[in-house]
N, C-alpha and C positions, 0 to 999 in steps of 0.2 A: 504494500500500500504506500510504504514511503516513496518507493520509485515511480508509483505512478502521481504521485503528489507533486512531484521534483518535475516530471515531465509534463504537468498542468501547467505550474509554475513558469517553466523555458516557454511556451505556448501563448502564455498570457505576461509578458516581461514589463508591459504597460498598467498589468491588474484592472482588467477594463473590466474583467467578469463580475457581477455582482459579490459583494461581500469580500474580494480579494481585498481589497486597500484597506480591508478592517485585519483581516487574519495572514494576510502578505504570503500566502503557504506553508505557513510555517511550521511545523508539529513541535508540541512540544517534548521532553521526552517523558518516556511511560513510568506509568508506577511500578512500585514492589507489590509482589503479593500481599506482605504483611500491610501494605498500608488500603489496598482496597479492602482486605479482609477486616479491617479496623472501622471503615467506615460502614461496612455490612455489619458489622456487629453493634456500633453505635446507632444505627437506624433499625435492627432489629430486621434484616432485610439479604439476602442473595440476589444481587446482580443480575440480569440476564446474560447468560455464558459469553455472547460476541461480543456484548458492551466491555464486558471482563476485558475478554483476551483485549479487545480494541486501547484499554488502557493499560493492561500489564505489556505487549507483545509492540503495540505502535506507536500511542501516543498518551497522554493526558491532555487531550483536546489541543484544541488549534486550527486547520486548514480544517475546511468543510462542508457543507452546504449553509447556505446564506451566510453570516455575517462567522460559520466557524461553530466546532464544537466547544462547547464551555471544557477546561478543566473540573475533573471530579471534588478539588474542593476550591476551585476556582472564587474568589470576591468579586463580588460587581458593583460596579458603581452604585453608592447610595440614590443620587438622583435621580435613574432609571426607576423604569417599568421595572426591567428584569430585575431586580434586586428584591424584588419584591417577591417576585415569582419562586426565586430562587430561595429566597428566607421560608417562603411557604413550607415548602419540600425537605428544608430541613429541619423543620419542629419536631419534637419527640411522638413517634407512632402515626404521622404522615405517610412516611413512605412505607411500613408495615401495614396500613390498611389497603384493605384489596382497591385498586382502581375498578370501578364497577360497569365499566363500559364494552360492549363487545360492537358496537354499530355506531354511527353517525350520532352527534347528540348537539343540538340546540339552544343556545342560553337561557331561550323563549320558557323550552321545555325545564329548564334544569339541566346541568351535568358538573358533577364532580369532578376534582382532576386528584385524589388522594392515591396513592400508589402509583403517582409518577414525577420524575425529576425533569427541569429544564435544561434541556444538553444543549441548546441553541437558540438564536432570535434572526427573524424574518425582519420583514419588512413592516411598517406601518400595524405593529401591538400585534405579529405572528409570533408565535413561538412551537417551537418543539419539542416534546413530549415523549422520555422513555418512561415508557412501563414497566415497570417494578416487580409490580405483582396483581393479582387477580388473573382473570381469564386473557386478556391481551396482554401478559406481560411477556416483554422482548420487542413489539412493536414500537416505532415511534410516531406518535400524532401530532396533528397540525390543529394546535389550539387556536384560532382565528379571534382574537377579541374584539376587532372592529365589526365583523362579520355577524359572531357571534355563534362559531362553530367548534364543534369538534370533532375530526376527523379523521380515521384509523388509517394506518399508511403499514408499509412495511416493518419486518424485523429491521435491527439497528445493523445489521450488516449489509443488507439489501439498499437499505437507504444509503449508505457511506459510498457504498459502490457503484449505487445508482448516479450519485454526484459526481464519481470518479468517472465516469462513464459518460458525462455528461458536457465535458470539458474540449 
């Protein structure tokens, strides 16, 4: 995955592609086991295996789709949106509760977003949604707040590569 990020990168040397000029291609480097296992255990929570390996094996976020994967214990700016998003997900038994969504959901309707982390931010209050846990966990969704949707997309390796692929 690195080598295809580096050859995104040579491709685009202007960063013209959306989100490049935020995340510049950069990966940062991966975790240790002991430290994702750390934060599985402080959230009461196992990973989804690809998200795993994606930060033991390639990176701790960086290069990605839209503006880049968050690092796993990555800070964000207080003044954003995202920071918010991101505080959510890290409260005690957030991310241990099952996300309860298996289909398309609504704001109109209700929809929860417990049992998932923000691994990234779109455009115009998008964000992006691993699942944790519950029946969709491993996928990542496209939380639409302006919209006001919620969206089931691929597993997180599908998506990454779907981006890689897309370059």
């Amino acid at each position: 995955m690195r080598a295809r990020v580096a050859a995104l990168a040579a491709g685009d040397f202007e960063q013209q592609r959306f989100g490049a000029d935020r995340h510049r291609y950069r990966l940062r480097e991966p975790l240790s086991g002991a430290a994702v296992e750390e934060f599985e255990h402080r959230h009461g929570v196992r990973l989804p295996e690809a998200y795993r390996r994606f930060l033991t094996e390639v990176a701790d976020g960086g290069a990605g789709p839209e503006y880049g994967v968050l690092g796993l214990f990555e800070e964000v700016d207080e003044a954003g949106v995202l920071h918010g998003e991101r505080a959510e997900a890290l409260r005690p038994g957030f991310l241990a509760t099952a996300f309860p969504h298996t289909a398309a959901r609504l704001r109109r309707d209700g929809y929860a977003v417990t049992g998932s982390l923000v691994i990234g931010e779109g455009c115009c209050g998008q964000f992006s949604r691993l699942v944790v846990t519950g029946p969709s966990a491993g996928q990542v969704w496209l939380d639409d707040q302006v919209r006001g949707a919620l969206t089931p997309g691929p597993d997180f390796r599908d998506w990454y590569l779907a981006w890689l692929g897309s370059g």
